[in-house]
N, CA, C and O atoms as CSV, one atom per row, in Angstrom:
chain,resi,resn,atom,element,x,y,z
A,1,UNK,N,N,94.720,158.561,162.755
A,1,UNK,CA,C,94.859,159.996,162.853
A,1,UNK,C,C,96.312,160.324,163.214
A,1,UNK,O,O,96.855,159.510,163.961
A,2,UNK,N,N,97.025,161.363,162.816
A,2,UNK,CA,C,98.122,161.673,162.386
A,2,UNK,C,C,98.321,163.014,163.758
A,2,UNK,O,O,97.201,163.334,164.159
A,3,UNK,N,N,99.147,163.579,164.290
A,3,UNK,CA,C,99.383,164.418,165.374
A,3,UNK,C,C,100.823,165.240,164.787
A,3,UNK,O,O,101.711,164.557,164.278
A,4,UNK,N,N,100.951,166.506,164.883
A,4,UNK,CA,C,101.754,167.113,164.386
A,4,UNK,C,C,101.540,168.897,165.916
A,4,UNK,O,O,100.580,169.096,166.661
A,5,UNK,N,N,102.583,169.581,165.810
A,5,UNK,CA,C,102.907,170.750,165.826
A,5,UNK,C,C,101.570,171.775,165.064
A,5,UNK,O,O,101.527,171.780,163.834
A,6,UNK,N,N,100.681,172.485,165.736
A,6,UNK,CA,C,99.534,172.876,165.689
A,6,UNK,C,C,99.774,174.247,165.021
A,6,UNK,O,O,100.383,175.115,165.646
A,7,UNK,N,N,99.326,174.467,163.796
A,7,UNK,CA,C,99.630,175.700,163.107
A,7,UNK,C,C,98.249,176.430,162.910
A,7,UNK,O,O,97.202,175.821,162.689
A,8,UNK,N,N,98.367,177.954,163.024
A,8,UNK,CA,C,96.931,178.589,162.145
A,8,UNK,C,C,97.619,179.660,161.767
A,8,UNK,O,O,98.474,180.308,162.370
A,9,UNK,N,N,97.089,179.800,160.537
A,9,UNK,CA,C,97.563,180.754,159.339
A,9,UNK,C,C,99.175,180.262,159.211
A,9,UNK,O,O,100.034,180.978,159.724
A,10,UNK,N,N,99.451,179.374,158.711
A,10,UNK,CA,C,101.050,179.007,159.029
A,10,UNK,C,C,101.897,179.441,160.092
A,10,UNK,O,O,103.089,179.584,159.818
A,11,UNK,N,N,101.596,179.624,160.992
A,11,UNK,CA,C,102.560,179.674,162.111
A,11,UNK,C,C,101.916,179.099,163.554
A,11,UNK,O,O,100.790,179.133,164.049
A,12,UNK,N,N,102.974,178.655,163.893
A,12,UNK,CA,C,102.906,177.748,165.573
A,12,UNK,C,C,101.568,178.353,166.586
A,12,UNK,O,O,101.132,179.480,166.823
A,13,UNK,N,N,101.260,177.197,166.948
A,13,UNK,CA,C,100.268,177.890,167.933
A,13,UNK,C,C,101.275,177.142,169.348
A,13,UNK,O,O,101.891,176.093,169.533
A,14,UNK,N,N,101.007,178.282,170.051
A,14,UNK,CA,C,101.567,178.407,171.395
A,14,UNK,C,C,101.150,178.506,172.250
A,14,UNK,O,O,101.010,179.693,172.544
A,15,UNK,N,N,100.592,177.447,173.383
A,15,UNK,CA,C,100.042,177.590,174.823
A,15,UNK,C,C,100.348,178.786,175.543
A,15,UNK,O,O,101.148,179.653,175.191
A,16,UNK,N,N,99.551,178.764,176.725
A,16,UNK,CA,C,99.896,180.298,178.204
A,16,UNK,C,C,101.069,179.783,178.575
A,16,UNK,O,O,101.960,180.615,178.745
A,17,UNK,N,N,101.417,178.348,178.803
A,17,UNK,CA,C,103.073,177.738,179.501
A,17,UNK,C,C,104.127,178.138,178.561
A,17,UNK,O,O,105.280,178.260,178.975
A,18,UNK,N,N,103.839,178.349,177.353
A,18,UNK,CA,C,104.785,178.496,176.261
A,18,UNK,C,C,105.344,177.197,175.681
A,18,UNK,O,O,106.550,177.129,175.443
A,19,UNK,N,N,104.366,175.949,175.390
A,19,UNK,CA,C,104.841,175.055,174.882
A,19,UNK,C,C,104.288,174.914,173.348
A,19,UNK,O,O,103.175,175.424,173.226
A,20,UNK,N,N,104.731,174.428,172.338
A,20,UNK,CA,C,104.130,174.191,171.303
A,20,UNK,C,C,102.854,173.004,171.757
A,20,UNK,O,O,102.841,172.170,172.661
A,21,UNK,N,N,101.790,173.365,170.658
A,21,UNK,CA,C,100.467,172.474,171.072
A,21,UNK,C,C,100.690,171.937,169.853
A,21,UNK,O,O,101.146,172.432,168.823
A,22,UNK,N,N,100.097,170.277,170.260
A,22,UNK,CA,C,99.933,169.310,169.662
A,22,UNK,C,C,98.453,168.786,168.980
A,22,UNK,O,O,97.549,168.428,169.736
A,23,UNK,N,N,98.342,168.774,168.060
A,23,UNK,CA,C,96.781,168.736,167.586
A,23,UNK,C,C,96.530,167.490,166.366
A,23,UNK,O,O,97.471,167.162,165.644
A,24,UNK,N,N,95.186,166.859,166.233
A,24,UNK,CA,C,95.660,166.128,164.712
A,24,UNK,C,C,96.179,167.291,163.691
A,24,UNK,O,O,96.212,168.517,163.797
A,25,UNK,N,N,96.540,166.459,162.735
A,25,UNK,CA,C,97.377,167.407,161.227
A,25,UNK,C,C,96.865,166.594,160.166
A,25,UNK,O,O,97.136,166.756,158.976
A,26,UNK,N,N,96.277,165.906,160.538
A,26,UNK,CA,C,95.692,165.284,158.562
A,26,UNK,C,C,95.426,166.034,157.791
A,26,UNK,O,O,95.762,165.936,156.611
A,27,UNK,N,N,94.706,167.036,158.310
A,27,UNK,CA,C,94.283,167.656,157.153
A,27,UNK,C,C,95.185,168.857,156.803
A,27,UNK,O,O,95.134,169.295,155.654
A,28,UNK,N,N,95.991,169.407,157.690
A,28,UNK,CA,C,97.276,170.401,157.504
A,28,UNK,C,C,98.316,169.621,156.255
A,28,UNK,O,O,98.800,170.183,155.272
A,29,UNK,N,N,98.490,167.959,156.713
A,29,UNK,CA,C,99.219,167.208,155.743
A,29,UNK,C,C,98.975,167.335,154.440
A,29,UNK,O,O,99.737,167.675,153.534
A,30,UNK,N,N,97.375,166.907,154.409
A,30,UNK,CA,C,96.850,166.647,153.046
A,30,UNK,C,C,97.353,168.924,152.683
A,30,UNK,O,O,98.313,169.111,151.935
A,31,UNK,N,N,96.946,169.650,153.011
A,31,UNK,CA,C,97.028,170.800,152.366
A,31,UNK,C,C,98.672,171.128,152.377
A,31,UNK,O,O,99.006,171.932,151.507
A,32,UNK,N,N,99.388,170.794,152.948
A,32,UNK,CA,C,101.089,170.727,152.713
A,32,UNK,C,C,101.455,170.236,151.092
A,32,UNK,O,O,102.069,170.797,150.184
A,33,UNK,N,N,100.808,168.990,151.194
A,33,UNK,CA,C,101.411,168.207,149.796
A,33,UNK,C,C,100.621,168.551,148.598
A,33,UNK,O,O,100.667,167.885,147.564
A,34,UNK,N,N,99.831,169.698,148.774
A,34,UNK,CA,C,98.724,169.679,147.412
A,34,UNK,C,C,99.622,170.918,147.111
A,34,UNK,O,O,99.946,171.187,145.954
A,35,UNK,N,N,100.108,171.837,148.429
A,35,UNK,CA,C,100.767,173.032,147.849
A,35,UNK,C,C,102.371,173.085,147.833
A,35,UNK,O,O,102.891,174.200,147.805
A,36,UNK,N,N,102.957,172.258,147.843
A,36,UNK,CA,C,104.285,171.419,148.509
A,36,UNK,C,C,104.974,171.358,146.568
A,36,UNK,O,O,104.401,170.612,145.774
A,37,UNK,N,N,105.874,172.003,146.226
A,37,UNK,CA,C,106.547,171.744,145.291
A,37,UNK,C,C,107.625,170.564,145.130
A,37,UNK,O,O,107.724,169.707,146.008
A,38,UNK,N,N,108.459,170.548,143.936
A,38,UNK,CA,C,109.644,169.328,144.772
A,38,UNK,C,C,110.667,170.388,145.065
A,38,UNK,O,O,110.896,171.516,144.629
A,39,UNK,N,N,111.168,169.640,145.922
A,39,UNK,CA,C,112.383,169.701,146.984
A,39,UNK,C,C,112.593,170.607,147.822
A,39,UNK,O,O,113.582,171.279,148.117
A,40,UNK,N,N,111.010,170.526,148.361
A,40,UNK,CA,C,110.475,171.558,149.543
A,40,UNK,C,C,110.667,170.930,150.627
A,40,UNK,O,O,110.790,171.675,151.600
A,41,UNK,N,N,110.777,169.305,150.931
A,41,UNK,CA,C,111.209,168.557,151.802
A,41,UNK,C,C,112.696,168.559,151.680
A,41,UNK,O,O,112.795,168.962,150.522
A,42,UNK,N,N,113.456,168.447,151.940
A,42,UNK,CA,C,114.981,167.313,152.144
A,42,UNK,C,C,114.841,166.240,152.176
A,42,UNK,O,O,115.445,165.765,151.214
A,43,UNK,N,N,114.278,165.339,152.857
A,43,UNK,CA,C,113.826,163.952,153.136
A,43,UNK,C,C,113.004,163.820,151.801
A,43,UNK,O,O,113.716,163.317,150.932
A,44,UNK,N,N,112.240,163.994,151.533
A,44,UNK,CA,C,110.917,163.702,150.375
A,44,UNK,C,C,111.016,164.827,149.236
A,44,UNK,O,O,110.221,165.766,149.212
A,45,UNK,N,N,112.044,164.674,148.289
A,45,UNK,CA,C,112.153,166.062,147.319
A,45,UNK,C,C,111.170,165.931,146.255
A,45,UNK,O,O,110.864,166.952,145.638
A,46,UNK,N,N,110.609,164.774,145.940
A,46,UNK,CA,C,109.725,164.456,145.528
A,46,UNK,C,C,108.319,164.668,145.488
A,46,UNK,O,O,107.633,164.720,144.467
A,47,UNK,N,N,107.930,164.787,146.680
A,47,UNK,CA,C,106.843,164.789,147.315
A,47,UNK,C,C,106.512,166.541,147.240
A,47,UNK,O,O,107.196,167.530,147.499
A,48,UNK,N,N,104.552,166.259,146.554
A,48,UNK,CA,C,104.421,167.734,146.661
A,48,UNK,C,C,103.516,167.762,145.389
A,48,UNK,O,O,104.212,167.206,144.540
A,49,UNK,N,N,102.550,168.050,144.912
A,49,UNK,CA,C,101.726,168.158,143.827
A,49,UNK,C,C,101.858,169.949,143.200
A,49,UNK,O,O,101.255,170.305,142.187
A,50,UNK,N,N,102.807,170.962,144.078
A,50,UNK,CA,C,102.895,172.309,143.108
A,50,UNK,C,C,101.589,173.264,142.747
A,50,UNK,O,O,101.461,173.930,141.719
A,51,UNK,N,N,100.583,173.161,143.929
A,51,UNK,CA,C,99.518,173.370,142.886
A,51,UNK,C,C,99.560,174.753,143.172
A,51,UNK,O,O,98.563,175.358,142.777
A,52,UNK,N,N,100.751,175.692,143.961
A,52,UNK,CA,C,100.383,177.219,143.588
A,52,UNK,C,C,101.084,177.407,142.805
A,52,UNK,O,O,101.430,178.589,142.800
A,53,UNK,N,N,101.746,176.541,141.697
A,53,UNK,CA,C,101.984,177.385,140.461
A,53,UNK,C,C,100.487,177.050,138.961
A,53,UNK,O,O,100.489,177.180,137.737
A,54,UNK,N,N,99.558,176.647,139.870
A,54,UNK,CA,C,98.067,175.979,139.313
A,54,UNK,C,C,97.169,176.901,138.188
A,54,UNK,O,O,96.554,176.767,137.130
A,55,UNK,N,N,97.650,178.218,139.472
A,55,UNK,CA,C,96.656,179.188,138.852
A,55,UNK,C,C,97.128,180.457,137.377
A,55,UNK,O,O,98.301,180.826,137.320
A,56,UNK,N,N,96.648,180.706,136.882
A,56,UNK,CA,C,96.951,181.141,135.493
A,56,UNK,C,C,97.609,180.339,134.665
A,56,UNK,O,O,98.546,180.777,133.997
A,57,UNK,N,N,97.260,179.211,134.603
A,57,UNK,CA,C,97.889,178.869,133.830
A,57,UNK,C,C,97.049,177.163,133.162
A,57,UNK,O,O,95.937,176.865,133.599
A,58,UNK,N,N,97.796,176.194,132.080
A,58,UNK,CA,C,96.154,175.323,131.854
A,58,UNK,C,C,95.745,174.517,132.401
A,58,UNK,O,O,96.576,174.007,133.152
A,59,UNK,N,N,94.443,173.916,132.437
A,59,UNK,CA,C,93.743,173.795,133.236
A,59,UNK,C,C,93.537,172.690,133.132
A,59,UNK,O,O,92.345,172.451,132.936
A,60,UNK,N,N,94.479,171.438,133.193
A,60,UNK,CA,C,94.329,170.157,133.097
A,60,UNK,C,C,94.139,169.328,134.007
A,60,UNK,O,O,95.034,168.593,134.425
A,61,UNK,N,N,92.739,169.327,134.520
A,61,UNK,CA,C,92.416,168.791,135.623
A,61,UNK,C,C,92.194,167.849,136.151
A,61,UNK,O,O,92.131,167.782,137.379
A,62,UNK,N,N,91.995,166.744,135.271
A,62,UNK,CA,C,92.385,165.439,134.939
A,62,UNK,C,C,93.265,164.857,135.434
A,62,UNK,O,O,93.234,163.981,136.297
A,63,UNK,N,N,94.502,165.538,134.658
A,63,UNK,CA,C,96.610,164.981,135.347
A,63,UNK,C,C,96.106,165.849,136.550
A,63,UNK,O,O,95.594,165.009,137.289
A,64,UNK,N,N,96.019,166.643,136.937
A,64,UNK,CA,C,96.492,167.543,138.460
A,64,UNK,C,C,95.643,166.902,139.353
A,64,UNK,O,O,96.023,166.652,140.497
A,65,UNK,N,N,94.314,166.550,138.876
A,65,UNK,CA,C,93.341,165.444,140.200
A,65,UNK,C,C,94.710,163.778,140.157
A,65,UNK,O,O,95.144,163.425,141.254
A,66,UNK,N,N,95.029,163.258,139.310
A,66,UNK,CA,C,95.373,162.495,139.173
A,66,UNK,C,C,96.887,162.666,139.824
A,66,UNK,O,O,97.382,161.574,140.101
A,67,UNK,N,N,97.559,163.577,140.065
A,67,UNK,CA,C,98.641,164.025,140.703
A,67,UNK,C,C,98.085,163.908,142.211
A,67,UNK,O,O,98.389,162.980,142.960
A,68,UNK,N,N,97.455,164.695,142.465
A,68,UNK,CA,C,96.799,164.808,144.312
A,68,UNK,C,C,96.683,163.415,144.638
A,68,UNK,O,O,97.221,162.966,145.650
A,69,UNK,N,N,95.941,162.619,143.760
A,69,UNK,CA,C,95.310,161.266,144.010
A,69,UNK,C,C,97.230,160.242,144.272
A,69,UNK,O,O,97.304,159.676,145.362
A,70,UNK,N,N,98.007,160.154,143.710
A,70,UNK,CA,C,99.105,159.488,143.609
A,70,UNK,C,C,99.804,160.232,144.892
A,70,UNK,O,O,99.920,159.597,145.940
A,71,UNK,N,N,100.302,161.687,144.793
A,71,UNK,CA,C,101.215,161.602,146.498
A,71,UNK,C,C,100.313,161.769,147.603
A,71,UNK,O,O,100.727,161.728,148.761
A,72,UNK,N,N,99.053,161.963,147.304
A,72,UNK,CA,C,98.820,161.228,148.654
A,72,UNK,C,C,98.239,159.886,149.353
A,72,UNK,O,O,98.135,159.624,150.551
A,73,UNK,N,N,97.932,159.205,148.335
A,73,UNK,CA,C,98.100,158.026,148.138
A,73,UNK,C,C,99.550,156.913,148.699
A,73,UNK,O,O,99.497,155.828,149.277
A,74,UNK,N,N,100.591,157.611,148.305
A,74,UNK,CA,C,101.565,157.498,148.677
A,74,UNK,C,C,101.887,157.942,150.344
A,74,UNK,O,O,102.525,157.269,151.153
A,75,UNK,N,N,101.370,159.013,150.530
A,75,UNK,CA,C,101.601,159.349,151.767
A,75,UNK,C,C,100.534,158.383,153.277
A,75,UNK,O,O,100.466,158.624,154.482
A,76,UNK,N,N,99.907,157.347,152.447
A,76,UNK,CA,C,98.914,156.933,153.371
A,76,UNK,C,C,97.649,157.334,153.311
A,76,UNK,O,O,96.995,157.221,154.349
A,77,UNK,N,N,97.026,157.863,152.175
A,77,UNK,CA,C,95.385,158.702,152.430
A,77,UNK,C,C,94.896,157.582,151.416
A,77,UNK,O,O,95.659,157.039,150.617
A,78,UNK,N,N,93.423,157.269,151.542
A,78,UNK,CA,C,92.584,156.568,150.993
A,78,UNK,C,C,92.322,157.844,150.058
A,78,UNK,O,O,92.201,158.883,150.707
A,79,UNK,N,N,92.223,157.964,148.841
A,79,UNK,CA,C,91.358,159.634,148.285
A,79,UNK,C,C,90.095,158.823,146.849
A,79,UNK,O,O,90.516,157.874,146.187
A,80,UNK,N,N,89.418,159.086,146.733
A,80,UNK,CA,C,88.226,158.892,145.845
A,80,UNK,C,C,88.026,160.401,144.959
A,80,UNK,O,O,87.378,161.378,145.332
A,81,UNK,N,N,88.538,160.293,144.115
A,81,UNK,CA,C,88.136,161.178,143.280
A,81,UNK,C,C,88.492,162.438,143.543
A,81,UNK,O,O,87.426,162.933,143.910
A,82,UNK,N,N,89.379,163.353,143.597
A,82,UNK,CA,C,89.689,164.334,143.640
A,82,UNK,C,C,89.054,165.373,142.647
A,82,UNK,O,O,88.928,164.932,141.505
A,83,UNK,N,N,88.599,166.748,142.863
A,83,UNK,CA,C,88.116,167.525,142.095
A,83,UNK,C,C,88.982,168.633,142.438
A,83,UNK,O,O,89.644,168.948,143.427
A,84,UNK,N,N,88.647,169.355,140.736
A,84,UNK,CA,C,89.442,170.604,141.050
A,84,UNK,C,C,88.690,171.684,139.890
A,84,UNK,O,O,88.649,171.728,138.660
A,85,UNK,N,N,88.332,172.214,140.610
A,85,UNK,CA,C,87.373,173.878,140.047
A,85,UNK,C,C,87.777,174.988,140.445
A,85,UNK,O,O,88.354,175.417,141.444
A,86,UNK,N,N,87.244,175.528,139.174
A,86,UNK,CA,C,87.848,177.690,139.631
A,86,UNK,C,C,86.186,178.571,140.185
A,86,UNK,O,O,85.084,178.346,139.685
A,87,UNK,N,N,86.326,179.038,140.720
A,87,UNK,CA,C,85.317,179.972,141.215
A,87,UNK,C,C,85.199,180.889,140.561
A,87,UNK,O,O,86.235,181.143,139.948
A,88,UNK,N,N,84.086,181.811,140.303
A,88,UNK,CA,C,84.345,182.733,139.959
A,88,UNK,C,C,85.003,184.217,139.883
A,88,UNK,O,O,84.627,185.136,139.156
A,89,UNK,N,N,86.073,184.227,140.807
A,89,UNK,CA,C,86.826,185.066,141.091
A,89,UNK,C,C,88.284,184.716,140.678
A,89,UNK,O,O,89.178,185.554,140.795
A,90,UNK,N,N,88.557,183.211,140.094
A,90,UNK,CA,C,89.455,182.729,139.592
A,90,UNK,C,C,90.282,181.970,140.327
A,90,UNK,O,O,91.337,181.472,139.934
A,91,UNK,N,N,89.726,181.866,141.568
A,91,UNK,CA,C,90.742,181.045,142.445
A,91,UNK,C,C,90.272,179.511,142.416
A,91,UNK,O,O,89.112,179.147,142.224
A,92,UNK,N,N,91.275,178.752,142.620
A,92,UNK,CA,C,90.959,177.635,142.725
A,92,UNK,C,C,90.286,176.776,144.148
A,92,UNK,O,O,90.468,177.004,145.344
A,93,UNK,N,N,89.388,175.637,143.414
A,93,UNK,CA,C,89.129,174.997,144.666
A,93,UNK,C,C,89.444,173.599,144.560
A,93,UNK,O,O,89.047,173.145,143.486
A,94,UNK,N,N,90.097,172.639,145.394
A,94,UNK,CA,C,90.648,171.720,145.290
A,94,UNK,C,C,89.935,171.063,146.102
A,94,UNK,O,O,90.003,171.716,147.144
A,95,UNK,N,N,88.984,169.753,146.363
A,95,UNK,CA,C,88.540,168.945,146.982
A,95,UNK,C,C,89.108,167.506,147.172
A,95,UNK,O,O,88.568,166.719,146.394
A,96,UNK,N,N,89.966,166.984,147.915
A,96,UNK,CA,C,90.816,166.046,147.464
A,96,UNK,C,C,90.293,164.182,148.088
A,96,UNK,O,O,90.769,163.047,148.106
A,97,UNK,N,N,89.210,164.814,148.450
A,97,UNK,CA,C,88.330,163.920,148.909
A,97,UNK,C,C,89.334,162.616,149.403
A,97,UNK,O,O,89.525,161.517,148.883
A,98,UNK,N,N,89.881,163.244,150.638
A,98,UNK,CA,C,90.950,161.752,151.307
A,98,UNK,C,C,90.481,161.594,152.721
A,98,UNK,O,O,89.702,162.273,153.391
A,99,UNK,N,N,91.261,160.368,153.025
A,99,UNK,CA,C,90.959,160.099,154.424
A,99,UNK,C,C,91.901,159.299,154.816
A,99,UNK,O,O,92.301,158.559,153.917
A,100,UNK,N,N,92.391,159.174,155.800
A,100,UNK,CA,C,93.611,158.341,156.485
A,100,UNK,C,C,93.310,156.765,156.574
A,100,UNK,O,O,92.225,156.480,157.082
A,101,UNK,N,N,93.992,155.876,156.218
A,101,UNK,CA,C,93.340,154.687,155.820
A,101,UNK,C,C,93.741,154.129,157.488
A,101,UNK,O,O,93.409,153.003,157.859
């Protein structure tokens, strides 16, 4: 399990002392790199599967499961099969079925 700087709705969560809180982040990670373009890092420009430029546009879900499955794979996640479906309201749902090895 992975420990990071504790975010909700993207921004810092902040104790009554005023310290940043520390929480696991696996799963903040895994949702960083699914929506993570390149050269959104400095360190890792690479790193990042793009998937909010996902929506309107085609729907090759195949390469884009197969994208999720490789950087985070790379990043340390065990993942089995990644899925990726639209709802009926058109938004996407991404299941990336990982786990920290």
């Amino acid at each position: 399990m992975r420990f990071d700087f504790q975010l909700l709705n993207n921004d810092l969560v902040i104790n009554r002392q005023g310290d940043f809180v520390i929480a696991p982040s696996d799963e903040q990670h895994i949702e960083d790199t699914i929506n993570a373009g390149p050269d959104w890092w400095k360190q890792y420009p690479a790193d990042g599967c793009n998937a909010t430029t996902w929506l309107g546009g085609p729907q090759d879900t195949q390469a884009k499961a197969k994208l999720i499955q490789i950087q985070l794979t790379s990043d340390g996640y065990q993942v089995s099969n990644p899925t990726i479906t639209t709802d009926p309201d058109g938004s996407l749902i991404i299941n990336p079925n990982a786990t920290i090895n």
